[in-house]
Each structure stands twice: as structure tokens, then as C-alpha cells.
Wavefront OBJ file of the C-alpha trace (Angstrom):
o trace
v 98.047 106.650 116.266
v 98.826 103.391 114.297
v 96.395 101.193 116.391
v 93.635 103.721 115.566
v 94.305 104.185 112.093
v 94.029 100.496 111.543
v 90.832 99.993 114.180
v 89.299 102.896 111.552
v 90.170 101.408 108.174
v 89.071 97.735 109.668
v 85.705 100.049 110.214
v 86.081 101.269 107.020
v 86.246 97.552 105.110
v 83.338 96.230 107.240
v 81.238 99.037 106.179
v 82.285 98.190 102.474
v 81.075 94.507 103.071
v 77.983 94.633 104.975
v 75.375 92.707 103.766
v 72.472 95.558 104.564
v 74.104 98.345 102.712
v 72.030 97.292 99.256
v 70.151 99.757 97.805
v 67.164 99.393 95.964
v 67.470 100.153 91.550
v 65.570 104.048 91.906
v 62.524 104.146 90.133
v 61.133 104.004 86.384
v 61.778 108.122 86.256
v 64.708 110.424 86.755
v 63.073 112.877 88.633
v 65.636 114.181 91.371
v 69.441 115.265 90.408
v 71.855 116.401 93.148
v 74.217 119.068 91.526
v 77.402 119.548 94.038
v 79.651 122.787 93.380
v 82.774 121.129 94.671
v 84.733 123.060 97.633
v 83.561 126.297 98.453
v 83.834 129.012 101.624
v 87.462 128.496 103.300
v 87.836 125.483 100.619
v 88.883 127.253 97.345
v 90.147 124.174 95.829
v 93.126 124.561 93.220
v 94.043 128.216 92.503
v 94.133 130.221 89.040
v 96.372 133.337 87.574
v 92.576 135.018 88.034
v 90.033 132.955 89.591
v 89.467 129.901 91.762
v 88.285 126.801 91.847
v 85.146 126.782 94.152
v 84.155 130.001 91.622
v 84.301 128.456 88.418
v 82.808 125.034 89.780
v 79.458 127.099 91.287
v 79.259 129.188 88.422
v 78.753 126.217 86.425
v 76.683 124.174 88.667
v 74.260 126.567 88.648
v 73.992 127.327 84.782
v 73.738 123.324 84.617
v 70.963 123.539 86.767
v 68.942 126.246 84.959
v 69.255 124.500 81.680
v 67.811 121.438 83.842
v 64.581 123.986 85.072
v 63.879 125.584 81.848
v 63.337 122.105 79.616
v 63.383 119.692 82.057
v 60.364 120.996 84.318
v 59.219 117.609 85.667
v 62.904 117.285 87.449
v 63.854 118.509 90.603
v 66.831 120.329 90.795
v 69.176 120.496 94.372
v 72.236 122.242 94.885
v 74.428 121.254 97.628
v 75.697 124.521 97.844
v 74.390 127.955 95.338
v 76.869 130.543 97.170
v 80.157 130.737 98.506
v 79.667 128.741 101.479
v 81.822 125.722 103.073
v 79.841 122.440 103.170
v 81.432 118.890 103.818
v 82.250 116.059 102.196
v 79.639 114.002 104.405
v 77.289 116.472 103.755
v 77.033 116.900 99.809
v 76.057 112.826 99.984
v 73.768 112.991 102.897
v 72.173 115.750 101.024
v 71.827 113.688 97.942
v 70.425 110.683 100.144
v 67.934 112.528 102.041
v 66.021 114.138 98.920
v 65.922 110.129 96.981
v 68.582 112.016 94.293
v 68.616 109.789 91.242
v 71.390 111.208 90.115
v 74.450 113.321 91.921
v 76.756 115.172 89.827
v 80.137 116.639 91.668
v 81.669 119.450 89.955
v 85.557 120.692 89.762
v 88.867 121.858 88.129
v 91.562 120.083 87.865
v 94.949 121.374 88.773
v 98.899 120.451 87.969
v 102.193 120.644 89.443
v 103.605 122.436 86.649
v 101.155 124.859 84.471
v 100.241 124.509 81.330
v 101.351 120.339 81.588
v 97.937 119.332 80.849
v 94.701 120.061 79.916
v 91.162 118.477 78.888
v 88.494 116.961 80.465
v 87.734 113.830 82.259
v 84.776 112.249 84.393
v 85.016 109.939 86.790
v 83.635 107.224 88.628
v 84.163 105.319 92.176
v 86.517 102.790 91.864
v 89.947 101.544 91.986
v 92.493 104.402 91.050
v 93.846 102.188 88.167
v 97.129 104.667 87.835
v 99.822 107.601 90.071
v 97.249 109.982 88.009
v 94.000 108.916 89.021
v 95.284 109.065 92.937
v 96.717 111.860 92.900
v 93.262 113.610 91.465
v 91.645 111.882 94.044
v 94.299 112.851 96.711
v 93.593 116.790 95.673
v 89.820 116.727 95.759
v 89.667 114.242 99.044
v 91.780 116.741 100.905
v 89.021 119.204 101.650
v 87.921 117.084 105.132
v 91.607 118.242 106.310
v 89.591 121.556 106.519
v 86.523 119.551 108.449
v 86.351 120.297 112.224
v 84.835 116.858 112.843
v 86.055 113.712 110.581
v 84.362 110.539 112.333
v 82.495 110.471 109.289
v 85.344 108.794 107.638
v 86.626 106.548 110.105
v 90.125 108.234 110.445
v 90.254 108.059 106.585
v 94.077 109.568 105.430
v 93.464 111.561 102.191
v 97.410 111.904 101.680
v 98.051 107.930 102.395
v 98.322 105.369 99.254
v 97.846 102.683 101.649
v 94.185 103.680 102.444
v 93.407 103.973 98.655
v 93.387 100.163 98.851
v 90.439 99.778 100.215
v 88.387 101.970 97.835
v 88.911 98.590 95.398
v 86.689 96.531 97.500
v 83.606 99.388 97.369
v 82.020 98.094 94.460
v 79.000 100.462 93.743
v 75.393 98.883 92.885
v 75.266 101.820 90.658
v 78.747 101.696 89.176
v 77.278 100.530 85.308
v 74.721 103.550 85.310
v 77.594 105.493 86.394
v 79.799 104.452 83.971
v 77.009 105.227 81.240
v 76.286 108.777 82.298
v 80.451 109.383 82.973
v 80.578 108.326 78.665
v 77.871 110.823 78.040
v 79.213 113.563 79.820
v 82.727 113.620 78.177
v 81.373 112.797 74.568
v 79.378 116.065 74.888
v 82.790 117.795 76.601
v 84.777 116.476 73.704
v 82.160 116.367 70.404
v 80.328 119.463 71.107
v 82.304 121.726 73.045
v 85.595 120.473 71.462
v 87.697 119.786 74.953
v 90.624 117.717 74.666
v 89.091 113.677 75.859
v 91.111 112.399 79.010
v 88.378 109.961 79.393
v 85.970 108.113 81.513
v 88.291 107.108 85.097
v 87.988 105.655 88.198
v 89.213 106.546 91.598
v 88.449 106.544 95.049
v 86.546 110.116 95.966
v 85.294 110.838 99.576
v 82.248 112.753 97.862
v 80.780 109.948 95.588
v 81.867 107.083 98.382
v 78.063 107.273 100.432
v 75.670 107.988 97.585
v 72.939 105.606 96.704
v 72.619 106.872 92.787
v 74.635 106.765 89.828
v 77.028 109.416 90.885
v 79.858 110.944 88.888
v 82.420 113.722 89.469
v 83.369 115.817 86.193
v 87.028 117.501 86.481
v 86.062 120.522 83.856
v 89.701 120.905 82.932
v 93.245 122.567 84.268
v 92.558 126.042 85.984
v 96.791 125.998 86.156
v 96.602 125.896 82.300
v 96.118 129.674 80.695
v 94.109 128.492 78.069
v 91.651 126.629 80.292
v 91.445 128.962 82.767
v 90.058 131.669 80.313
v 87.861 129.817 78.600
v 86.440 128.063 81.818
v 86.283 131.906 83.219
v 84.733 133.447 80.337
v 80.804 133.565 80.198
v 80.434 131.568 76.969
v 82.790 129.107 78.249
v 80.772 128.424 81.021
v 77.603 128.239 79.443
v 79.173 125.351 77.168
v 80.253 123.479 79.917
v 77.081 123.910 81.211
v 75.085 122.782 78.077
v 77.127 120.139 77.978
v 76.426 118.276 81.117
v 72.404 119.112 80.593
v 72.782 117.548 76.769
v 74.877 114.701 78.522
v 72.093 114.017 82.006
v 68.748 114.541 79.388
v 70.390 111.576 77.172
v 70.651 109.203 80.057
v 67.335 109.767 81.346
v 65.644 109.659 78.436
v 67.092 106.198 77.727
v 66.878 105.083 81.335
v 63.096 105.932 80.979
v 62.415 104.438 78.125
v 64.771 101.248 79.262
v 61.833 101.717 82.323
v 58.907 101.774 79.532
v 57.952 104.903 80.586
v 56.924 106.348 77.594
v 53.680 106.342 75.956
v 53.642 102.277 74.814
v 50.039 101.473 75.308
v 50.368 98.118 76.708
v 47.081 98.572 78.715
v 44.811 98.359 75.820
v 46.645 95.192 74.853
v 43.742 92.321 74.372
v 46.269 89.226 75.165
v 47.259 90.593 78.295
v 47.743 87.611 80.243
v 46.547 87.612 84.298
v 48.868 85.407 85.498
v 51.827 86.854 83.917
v 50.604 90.554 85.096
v 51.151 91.324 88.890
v 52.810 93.810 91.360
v 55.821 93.377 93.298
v 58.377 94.742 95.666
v 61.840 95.313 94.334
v 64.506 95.886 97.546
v 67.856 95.404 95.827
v 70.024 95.649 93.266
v 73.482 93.593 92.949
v 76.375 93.639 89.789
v 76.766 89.410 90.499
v 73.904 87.587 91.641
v 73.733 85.950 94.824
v 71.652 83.385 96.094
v 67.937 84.222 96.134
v 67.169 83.263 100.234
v 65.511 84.400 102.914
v 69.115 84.388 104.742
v 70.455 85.946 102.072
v 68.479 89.289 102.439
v 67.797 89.453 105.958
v 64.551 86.924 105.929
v 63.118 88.917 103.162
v 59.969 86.704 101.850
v 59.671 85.202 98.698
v 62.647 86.684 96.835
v 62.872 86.293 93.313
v 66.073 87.795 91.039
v 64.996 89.005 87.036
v 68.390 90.632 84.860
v 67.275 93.767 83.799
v 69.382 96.955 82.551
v 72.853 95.175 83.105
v 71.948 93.866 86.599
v 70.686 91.639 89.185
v 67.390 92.874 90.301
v 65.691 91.235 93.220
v 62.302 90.966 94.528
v 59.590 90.297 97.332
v 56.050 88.357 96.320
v 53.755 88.372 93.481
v 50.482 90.273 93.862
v 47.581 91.270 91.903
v 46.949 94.324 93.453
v 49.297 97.687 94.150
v 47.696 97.674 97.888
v 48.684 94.262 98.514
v 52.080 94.758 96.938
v 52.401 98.416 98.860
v 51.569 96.142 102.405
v 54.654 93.531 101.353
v 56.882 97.536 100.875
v 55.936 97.960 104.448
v 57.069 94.912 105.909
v 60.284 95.177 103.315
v 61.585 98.559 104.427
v 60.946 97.343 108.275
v 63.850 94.742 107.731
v 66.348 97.831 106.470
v 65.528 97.985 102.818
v 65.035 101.848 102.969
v 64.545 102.259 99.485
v 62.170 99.185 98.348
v 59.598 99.960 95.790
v 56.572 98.621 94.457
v 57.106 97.267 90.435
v 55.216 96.042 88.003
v 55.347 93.349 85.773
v 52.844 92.966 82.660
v 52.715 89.267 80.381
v 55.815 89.078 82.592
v 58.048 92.093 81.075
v 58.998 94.990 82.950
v 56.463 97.324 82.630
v 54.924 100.659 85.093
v 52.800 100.346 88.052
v 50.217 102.593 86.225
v 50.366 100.415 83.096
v 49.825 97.362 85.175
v 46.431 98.818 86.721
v 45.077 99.465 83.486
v 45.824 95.804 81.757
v 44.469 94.748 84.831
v 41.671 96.326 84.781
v 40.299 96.137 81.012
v 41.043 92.391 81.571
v 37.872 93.072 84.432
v 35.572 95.054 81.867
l 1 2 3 4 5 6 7 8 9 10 11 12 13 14 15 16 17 18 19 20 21 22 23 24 25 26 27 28 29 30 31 32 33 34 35 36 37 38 39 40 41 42 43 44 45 46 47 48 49 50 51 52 53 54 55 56 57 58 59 60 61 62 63 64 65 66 67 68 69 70 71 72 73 74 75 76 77 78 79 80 81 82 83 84 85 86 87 88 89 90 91 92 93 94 95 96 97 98 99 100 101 102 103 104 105 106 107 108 109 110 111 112 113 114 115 116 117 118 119 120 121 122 123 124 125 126 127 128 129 130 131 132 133 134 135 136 137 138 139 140 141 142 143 144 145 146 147 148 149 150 151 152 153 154 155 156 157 158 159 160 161 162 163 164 165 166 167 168 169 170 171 172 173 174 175 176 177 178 179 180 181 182 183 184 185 186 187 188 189 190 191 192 193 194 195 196 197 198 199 200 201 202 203 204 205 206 207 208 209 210 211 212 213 214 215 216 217 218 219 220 221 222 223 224 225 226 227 228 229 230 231 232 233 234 235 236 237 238 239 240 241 242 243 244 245 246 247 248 249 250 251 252 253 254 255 256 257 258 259 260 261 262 263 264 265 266 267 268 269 270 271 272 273 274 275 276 277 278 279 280 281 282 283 284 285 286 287 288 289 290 291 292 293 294 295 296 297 298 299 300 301 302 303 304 305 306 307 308 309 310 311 312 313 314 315 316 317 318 319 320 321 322 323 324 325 326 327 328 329 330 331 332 333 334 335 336 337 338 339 340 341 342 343 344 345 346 347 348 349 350 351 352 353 354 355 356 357 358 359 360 361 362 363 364 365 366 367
């Protein structure tokens, strides 16, 4: 049992370091969110004097998402579960992977030993569980695969052992900034507008948020165990707060991750001193917290690589083209070397600027 414990965590750490596993920046839109109702079917998660915790979290999933479809309508909205049904951890991020989520949001209660000890909310992040609290939320909401028939999915990962909590330090996420962003958002809406008791932005080492390639956060609503909590979270206007909250909180950040992306209306195109050597296409492929060496052995004989800075990280990129086709060809070969999620960019008088923006500088420049 010992030996294969430690063959799965040395699985475990070489999956953490692999060179391969970096994921392209998403695009210049927020256009998919992943909302996950944590636990669910034979998982209720923590228990209430009246409710549960699988209830309250779908309840409010889905209320997030309908504030999402009524004034968000050019955003696609995906539940990883909208009934009472039992889905794994695996799962919820593998759902979130295969639809290109640009967000995932993980939704739950926290619980106590002793009720009515604490209360509030907090959001949290993947990362080192900095304190005893912090592990011990992610200890609660990591036990679910206990209930999982099959667990290779987490190579023999112990949700009740400190020791394996170690290595969620050395996961650094390529999103863990944008995280960290949208995490701040969420609990100033929880706190300023709703008037919830702030227990902050953490971080911690959670099973669902460990395999997503998007800014990915898990909100803990507040204490089910706590009276007060529990019948506001379990009352209809409490829920629709909560709710509002977390749609105020995810329209913020994509606004200002849009208009970071100069997708708004900024008519660049029409621009007269657009310059043709400055303006050209390109394939983006990765996106890193600490640069690293722009090579060809670097990133897997990748051609042409090139790193810009650009929203608080490292972005890197393949060739320099004047045309989207050519660019979309260099994609092709890109993704055939493991970059899954490469995308063609667009760079105009050498700023940051859209693919369709590019086209038209590029072509008034031909008129």
C-alpha cells in the first residue's frame, strides 16, 4: 500500500511538471462559463437543521446561470450538473475542458465542527493551503471521490492525508492571476452588496479546480451548520442574492478582460498611420507566470517563438504573417506538436489588437 501510494504521488508530481501541460491564454472574449453545483446524488455534501448541501449549491448554480442567459446572451452557459444527480470530480473539469470553458465556477457550503463557530463567505483559488483552515476546507470538499467507484483519475490521491497536500504547492496554475482577479470580485460583491461577513480570497488544493485549463474558482457560500446562514442561504431571496452576486462579480471580469483584449468598439481599422510592418497575424500556444527561454527546445520545436507581457503574463508565440490563412496554416502545424489550444492573434502598429481589426487596417492600407 505504501509503495503504491508513493509510485502514485511520484505520478502525481510529474504530471505537475511536464513541460506539455501549457495551455494556451483563451481568447479576446468570454464566451463559455462552466457553472459546477458541487456534490450532488449520493454526495450531499455537509448537512443542515433543514436542507443540504448539494440543494442549496444547485439551487444557486442555476439562478447564477439564468441571470448569465437573460443579459448576457452572447455567453454560453454549462452546468455540470442541473438536477440531483452524482457526477465526479474528474468529470466537472473534463466537462469544462471539452466545451473550451473560459471560465469554471464550483459552487458550495461550508460546514463546521461546532455550529454556529463561523460564518461568511470566502472564494478560493488552487494553491498552497497557506493554514489548518484552508486544508481542512479542502479535505471536506476533496472527499467526495471516496464516494467514486473508479479513482485512477487521481493517481491514488489521499483526500484525508496532509502529506499529499504538499504537492498541490508545486501546481502552479497558468491561470492562477485571472483567478485571483475574478476570486476578489466575487467576494467584494458577497460582502459590499449582499452584506456577508468577508473571509476572503484563499488558496488550497481542490480536486475539482486541479485539471481545468481556465481561470477557475470555487465559492464556499457560507456555514449551512450556522442557523443564520442556513436560512438565509435557504430562503428564496437569499438565494437570488447569492446568485446576483456571482453574475455582478463574472460580468465585471469579462467586461475588463475584453476590453484588456480591445474588444470593444476602438476603431483602429480606420486608423491612417497604420503601419504594415508592425500589423501581422500570429499564433499564440502558451501562456507562463515566469518566462522561460524563447527556443525551439523549449516548446517542443515550436517555430519561431517569440514571448510579449501582456495582462500580467508571459505570452508566447509562433511566426509573423500578413495574412489570417497563413497564420491559421502555422495553428495547424502548432496544435500537431500538443498545443491543443493555440490560437491565431493579432497584432496592429505592434499592440495587441483583434484578428478582425487586423483585416481591416490591413486592408484600407490596400485601398
Amino acid at each position: 500500500m505504501i509503495q503504491r501510494k508513493i509510485f502514485g504521488f511520484g505520478v502525481l508530481l510529474l504530471f505537475f511538471l511536464l513541460p506539455q501541460l501549457v495551455f494556451a491564454q483563451k481568447g479576446e472574449k468570454i464566451q463559455t462559463i462552466v457553472i459546477d453545483a458541487g456534490h450532488g446524488g449520493k454526495d450531499t455534501g455537509a448537512l443542515g437543521k433543514v436542507t443540504t448541501e448539494k440543494a442549496l449549491n444547485l439551487a444557486v448554480a442555476l439562478k447564477f446561470g439564468k441571470y448569465i442567459k437573460e443579459n448576457l446572451p452572447d455567453v454560453k452557459v454549462i452546468y455540470t450538473r442541473s438536477t440531483d444527480k452524482f457526477v465526479e470530480l474528474s468529470e466537472r473539469a473534463a466537462i469544462a475542458n471539452r466545451n473550451n470553458a473560459d471560465v469554471f465556477i464550483s459552487i458550495h457550503c461550508n460546514s463546521t465542527e461546532k455550529a454556529n463557530s463561523a460564518y461568511g463567505a470566502e472564494t478560493f483559488v488552487m494553491g498552497e493551503s497557506k493554514n489548518e483552515k484552508n486544508l481542512a476546507v479542502a479535505k471536506k470538499e476533496n472527499a467526495s471521490i471516496l464516494l467514486e467507484d473508479n479513482t485512477d483519475a487521481y493517481d491514488n490521491f489521499d483526500p484525508n492525508s496532509t502529506e499529499a497536500y504538499i504537492l498541490f504547492s508545486l501546481s502552479q496554475s497558468l491561470y492562477q492571476s485571472q483567478s485571483l482577479d475574478l476570486a476578489g470580485k466575487v467576494q467584494q460583491q458577497f460582502c459590499g452588496k449582499v452584506g456577508r461577513h468577508d473571509r476572503g480570497v484563499q488558496q488550497a488544493g481542490f480536486l475539482v479546480l486541479w485539471k481545468t485549463a481556465m481561470p477557475s474558482i470555487l465559492v464556499e457560500l457560507g456555514f449551512i451548520n450556522n442557523t443564520k446562514e442556513e436560512q438565509f442561504l435557504n430562503s428564496e431571496k437569499g438565494q437570488n442574492q447569492m446568485a446576483l452576486a456571482l453574475y455582478r462579480a463574472f460580468a465585471e471580469y469579462k467586461r475588463e478582460f475584453e476590453a484588456e483584449n480591445h474588444t470593444g468598439d476602438k476603431p483602429v481599422a480606420d486608423d491612417p498611420a497604420v503601419n504594415r510592418d508592425n500589423t501581422y497575424f500570429s499564433v499564440q500556444f502558451a501562456s507562463r507566470d515566469k518566462k522561460v527561454a524563447s527556443t525551439a527546445k523549449t516548446f517542443k520545436g515550436v517555430k519561431e517563438v517569440e514571448m510579449y507581457e501582456y495582462n500580467g503574463a508571459y505570452r508566447y508565440i509562433s511566426g509573423r504573417f500578413s495574412t489570417k490563412t497563413e497564420a491559421m496554416k502555422r495553428q495547424k502545424e502548432v496544435r500537431a506538436l500538443g498545443y491543443k489550444d493555440a490560437f491565431v492573434i493579432a497584432f496592429i502598429n505592434g499592440e495587441r489588437g483583434t484578428v478582425k481589426q487586423a483585416e481591416e487596417a490591413l486592408k484600407n492600407l490596400k485601398k
